[in-house]
Backbone bond lengths (Angstrom), bond angles and torsions (degrees), N, CA, C in turn:
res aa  C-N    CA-C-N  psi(-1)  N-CA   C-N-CA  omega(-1)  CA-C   N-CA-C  phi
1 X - - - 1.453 - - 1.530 109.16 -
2 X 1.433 119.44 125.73 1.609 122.04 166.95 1.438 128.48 -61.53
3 X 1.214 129.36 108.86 1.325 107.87 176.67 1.264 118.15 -74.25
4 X 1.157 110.46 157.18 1.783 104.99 165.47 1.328 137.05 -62.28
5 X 1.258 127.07 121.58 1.571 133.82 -160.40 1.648 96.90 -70.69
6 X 1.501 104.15 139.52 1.528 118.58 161.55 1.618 120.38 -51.09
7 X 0.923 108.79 136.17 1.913 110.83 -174.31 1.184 98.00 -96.68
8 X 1.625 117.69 93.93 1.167 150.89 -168.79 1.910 101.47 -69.19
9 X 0.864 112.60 -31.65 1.095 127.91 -160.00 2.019 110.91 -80.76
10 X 1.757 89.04 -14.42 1.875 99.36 175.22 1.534 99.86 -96.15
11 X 1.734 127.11 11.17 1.339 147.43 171.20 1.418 126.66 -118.93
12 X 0.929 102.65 0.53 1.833 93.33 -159.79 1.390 84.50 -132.83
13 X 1.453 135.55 147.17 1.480 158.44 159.12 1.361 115.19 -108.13
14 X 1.018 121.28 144.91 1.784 118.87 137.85 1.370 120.31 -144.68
15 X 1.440 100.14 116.61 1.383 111.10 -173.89 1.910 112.17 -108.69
16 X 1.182 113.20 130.31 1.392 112.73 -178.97 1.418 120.04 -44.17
17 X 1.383 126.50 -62.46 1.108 137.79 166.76 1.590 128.99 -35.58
18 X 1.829 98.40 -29.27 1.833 102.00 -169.79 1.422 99.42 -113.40
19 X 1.852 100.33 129.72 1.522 106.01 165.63 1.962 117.01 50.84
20 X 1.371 82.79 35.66 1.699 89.34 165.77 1.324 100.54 84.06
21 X 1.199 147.76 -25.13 1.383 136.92 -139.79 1.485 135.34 82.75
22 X 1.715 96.24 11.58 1.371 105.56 -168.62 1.606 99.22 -71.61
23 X 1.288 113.15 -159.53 1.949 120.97 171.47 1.220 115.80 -105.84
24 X 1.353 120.87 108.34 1.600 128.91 -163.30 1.289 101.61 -104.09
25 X 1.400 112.97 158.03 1.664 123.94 -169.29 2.220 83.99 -89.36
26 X 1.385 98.59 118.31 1.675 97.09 151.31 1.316 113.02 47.96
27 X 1.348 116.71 55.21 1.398 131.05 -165.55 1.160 115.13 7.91
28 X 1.698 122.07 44.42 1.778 118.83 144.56 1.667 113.74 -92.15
29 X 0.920 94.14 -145.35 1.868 104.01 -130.89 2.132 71.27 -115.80
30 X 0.975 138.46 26.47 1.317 146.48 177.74 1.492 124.32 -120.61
31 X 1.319 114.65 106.08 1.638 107.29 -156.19 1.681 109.52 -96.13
32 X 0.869 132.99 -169.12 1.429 145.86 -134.26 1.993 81.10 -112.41
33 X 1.596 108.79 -61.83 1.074 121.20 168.86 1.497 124.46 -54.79
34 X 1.252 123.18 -27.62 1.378 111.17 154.15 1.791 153.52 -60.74
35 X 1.242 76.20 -36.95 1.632 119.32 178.56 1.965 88.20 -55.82
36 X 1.474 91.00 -78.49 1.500 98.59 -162.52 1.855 104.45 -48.84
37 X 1.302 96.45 -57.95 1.902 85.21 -155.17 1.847 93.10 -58.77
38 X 1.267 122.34 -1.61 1.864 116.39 -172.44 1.723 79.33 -72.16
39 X 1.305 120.15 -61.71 1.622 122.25 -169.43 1.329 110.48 -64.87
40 X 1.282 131.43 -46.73 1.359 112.55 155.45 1.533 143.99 -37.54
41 X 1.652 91.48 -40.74 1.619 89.66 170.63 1.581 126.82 -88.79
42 X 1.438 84.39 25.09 2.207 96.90 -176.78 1.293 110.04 93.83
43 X 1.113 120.72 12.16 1.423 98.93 -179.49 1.632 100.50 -95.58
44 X 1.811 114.97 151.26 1.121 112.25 -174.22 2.098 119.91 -95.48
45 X 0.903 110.21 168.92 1.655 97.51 -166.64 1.533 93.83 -62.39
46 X 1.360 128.90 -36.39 1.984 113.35 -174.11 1.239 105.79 -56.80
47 X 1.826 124.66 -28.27 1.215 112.84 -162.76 1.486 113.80 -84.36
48 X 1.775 107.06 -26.13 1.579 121.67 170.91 1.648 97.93 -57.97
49 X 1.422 115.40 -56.05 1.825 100.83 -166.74 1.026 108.88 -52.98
50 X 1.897 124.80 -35.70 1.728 116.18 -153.44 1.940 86.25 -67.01
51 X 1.315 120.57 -59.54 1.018 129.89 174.20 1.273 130.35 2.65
52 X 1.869 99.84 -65.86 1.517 104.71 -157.32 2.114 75.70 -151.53
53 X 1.058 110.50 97.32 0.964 144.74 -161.42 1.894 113.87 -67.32
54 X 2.241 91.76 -28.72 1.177 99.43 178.17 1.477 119.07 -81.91
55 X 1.428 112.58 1.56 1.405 118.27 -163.25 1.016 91.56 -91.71
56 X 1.596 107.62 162.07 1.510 124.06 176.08 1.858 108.71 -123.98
57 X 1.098 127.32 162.17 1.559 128.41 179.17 1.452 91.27 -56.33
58 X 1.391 144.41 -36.82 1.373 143.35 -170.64 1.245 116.00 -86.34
59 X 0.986 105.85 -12.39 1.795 113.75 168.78 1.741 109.24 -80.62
60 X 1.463 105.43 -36.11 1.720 105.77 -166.77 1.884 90.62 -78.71
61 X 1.349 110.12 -37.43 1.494 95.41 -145.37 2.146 82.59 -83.11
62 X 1.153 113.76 -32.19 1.640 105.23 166.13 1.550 117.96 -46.80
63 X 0.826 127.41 -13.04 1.499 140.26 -171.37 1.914 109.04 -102.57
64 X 1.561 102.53 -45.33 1.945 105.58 167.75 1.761 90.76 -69.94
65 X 1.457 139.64 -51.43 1.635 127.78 -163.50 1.265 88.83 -59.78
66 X 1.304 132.47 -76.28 1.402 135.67 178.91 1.771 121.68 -10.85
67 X 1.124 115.94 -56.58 1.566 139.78 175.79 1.737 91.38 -65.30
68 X 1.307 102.14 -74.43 1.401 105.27 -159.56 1.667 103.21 -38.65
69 X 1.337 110.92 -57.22 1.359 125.20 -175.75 1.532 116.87 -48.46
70 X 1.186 122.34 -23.25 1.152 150.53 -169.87 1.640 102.93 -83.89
71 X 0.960 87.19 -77.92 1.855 88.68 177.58 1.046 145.34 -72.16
72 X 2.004 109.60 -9.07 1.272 138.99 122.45 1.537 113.97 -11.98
73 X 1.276 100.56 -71.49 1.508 124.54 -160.32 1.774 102.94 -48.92
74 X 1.096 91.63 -52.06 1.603 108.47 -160.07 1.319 122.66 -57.04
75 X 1.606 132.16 138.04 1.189 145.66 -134.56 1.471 82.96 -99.82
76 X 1.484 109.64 126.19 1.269 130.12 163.72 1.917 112.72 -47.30
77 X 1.158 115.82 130.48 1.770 95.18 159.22 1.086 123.99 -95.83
78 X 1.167 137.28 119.74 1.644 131.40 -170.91 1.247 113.59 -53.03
79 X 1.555 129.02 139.93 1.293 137.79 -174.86 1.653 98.30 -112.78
80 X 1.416 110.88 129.39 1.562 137.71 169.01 1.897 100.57 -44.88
């Protein structure tokens, strides 16, 4: 059974002015791209909160819908 994906979108910003225009958690200064490569490189979400104190467990997992949604998106390349 699927659960229903978090609506990433009551988390995620992009504002021209902040951090390039990348996708920031809750219009701070914390990008969409940070979050992930911190979990990519092993670190676990308790160790991201002690971290950055403003995040919430709903901020990290808005950031995997975010990705997920992302790569969803993306145009297959046809294989020969």
């Amino acid at each position: 059974m699927k659960r229903p994906v978090l609506d990433y979108k009551r988390y995620i910003s992009i504002e021209p002015g902040k951090r390039g225009g990348k996708p920031c958690i809750r219009g701070l200064r914390i990008t969409v791209y940070d979050v992930l490569d911190y979990l990519a490189s092993g670190m676990s979400a308790s160790e991201i909160l002690k971290d950055f104190p403003d995040l919430t467990l709903k901020d990290i997992k808005a950031c995997l819908a975010f990705a997920a949604d992302r790569e969803r998106k993306l145009v297959a390349i046809p294989t020969r």
